[in-house]
C-alpha positions in Angstrom: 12.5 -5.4 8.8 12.7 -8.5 6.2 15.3 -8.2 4.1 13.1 -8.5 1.4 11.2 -5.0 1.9 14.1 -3.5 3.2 16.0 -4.0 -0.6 12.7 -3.1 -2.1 12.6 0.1 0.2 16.3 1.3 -0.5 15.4 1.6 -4.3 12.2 3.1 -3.9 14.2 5.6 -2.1 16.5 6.7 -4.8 13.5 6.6 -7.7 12.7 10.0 -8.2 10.7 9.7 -11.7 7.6 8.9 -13.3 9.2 5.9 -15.7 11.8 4.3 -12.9 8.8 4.7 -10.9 6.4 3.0 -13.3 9.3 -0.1 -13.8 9.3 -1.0 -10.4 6.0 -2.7 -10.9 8.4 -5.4 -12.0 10.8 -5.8 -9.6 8.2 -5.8 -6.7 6.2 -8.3 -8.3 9.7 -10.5 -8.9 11.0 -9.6 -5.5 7.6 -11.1 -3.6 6.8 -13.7 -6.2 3.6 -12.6 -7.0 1.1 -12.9 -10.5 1.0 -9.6 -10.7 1.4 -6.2 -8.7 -0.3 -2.7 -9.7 -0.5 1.2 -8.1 -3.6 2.9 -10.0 -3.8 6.8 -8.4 -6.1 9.2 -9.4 -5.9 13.2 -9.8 -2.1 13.6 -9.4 -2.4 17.3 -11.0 -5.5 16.1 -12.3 -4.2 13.0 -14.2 -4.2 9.3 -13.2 -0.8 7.7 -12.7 -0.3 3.4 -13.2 2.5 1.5 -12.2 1.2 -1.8 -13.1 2.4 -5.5 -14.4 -1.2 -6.3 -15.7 -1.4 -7.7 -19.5 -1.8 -4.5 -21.9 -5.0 -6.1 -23.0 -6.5 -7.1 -19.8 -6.4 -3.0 -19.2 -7.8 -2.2 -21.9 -10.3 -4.5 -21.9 -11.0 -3.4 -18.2 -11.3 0.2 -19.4 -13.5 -1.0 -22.6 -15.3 -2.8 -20.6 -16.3 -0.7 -18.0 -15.4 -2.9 -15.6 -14.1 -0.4 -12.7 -18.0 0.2 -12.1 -18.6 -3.2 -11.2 -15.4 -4.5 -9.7 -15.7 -5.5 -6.2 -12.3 -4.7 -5.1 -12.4 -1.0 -6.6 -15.6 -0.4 -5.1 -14.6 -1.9 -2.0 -11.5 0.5 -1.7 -14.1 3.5 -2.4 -15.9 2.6 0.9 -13.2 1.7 3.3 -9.5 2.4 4.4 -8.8 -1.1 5.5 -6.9 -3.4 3.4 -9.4 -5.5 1.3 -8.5 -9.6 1.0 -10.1 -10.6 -2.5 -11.7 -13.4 -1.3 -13.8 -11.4 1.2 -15.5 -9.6 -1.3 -19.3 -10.0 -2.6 -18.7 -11.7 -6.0 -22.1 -13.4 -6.1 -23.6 -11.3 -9.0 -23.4 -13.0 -12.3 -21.8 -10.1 -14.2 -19.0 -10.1 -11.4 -19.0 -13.6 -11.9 -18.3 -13.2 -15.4 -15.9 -10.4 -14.5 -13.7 -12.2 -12.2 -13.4 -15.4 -14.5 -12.2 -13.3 -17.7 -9.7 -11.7 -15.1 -8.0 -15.2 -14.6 -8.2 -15.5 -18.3 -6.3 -12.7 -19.1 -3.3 -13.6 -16.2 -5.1 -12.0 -13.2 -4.4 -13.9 -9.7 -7.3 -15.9 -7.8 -6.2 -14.6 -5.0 -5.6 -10.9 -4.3 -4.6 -8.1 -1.7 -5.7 -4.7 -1.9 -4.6 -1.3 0.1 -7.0 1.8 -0.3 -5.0 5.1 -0.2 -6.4 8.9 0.5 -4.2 11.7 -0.5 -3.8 14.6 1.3 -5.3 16.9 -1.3 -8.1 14.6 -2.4 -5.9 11.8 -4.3 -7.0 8.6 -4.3 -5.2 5.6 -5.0 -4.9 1.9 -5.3 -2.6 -0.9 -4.6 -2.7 -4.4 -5.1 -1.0 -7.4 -5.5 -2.6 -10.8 -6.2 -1.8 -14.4 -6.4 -2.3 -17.8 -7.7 -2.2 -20.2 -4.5 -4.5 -22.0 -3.0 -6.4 -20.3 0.3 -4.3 -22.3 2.9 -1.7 -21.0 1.0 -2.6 -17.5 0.4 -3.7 -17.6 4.2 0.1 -18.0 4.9 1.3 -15.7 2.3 -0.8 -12.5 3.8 0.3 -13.0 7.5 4.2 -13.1 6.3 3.7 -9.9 3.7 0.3 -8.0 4.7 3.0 -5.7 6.9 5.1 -5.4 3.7 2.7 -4.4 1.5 0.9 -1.9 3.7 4.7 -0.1 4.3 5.3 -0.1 0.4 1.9 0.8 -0.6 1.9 4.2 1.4 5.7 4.6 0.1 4.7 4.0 -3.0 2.5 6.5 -3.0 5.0 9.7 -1.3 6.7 9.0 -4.1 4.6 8.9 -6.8 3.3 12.4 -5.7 6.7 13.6 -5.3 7.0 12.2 -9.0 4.3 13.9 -10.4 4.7 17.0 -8.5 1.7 16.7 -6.9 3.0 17.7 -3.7 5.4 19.5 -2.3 8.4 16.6 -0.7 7.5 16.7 3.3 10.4 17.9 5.4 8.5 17.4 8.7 10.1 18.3 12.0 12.2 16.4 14.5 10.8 13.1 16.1 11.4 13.0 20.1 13.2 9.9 21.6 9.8 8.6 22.5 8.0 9.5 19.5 10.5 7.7 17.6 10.4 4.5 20.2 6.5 4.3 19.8 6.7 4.4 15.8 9.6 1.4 15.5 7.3 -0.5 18.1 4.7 0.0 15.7 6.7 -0.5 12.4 7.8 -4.3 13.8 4.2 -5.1 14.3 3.4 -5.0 17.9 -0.4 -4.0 19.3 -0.5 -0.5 20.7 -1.6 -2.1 24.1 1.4 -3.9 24.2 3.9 -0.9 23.2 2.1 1.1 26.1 2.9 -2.2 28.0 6.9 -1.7 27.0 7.1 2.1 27.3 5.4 2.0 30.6 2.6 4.9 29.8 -1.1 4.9 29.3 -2.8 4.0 25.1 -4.0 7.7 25.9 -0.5 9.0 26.3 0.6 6.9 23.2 -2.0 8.2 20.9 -0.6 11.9 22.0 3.0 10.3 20.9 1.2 8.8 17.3 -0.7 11.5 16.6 2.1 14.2 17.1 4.8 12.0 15.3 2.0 12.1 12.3 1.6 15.4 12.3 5.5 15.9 12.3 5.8 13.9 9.7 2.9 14.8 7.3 1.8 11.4 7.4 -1.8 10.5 6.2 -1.9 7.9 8.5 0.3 5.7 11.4 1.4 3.6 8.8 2.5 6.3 6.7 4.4 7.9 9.4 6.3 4.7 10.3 7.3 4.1 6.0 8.3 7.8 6.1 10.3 7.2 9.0 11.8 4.3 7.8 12.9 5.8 4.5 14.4 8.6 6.2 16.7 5.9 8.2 15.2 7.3 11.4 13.9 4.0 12.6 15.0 0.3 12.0 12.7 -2.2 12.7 
């Protein structure tokens, strides 16, 4: 673990409400130099929840706007589960055009990352960061963090349900020794071939050992389970 999530990580453990939840925004954008960093969930008791460092105006601009029905990274996340690279995205319309361009205007990053989120109970939510380097750059930037940001993302999220009392916290049940050894595997970034490799057992047996850990641990997804593990202290990576 870098030492940079692993900071960011401890006080995400010990924030327990909306507003220390909302200031974080802040510190993670500060603590990953980045332009800006933003967590938009939707229907959190029926109510949308923002942790965000965007410009006051931008958002309500955005909202005046209508932009959410045209943005490509918001109706990207809609589609898919997969984290989104900004770049990657259809912007060839002239209204998205347009979009994009009043976006840098108002402080928004050329560059940006975002990860889609699905609730348990029908939540949605987003989370992004973006940046202001050049693609080499930002190239760089992604393989050091994408990790990072895909741990804090779905942590960001347990908590912000937590927060809102959206959902009931997740006790989950004990992990077995191999359980646990197939989720750090995971959490340092390693294929699942090659942990079957180092645990000397089929990818068949290890998606038994992943999708029980999951299920243990209330986890939307195998990065979920290894950031809940990891804030529980029950893994290092």
């Amino acid at each position: 673990m870098t030492r940079k999530l692993e900071t960011f990580l401890e006080r995400l453990e010990t924030t327990n409400t909306v507003d220390d939840l909302s200031s974080l925004a802040d510190i993670l954008r500060d603590t990953y130099d980045v332009k800006n960093m933003s967590y938009l969930a939707t229907n959190l008791n029926g109510l949308p929840f923002v942790s965000s460092t965007y410009d006051l105006e931008w958002a309500q601009h955005y909202e005046d706007q209508g932009y959410m029905l045209i943005d490509p990274v918001v109706r990207g996340a809609l589609l898919q589960f997969n984290p989104l690279d900004w770049k990657r995205l259809d912007w060839s319309s002239k209204r998205t055009r347009e979009f994009f361009n009043e976006a840098v205007d108002f402080g928004v990053g050329r560059q940006g990352y975002t990860v889609p989120i699905r609730g348990p109970n029908g939540q949605a939510a987003i989370f992004a960061i973006n940046h202001d380097s050049n693609d080499p750059g930002w190239e760089r930037y992604i393989g050091e963090h994408a990790h990072d940001f895909m741990l804090i993302s779905h942590y960001f999220h347990q908590k912000a349900l937590a927060a809102t009392h959206t959902t009931e916290p997740i006790e989950g049940r004990d992990l077995s020794p191999r359980e646990l050894d197939v989720l750090k595997y995971l959490g340092i970034g390693l294929s699942r071939g090659k942990v079957a490799e180092i645990l000397k057992i089929s990818e068949h047996t290890l998606r038994v050992y992943v999708d029980s850990a999951r299920y243990k641990l209330g986890a939307l997804n195998t990065t979920h389970a290894v950031a809940i593990a990891l804030a529980r202290g029950v893994i290092a990576v």
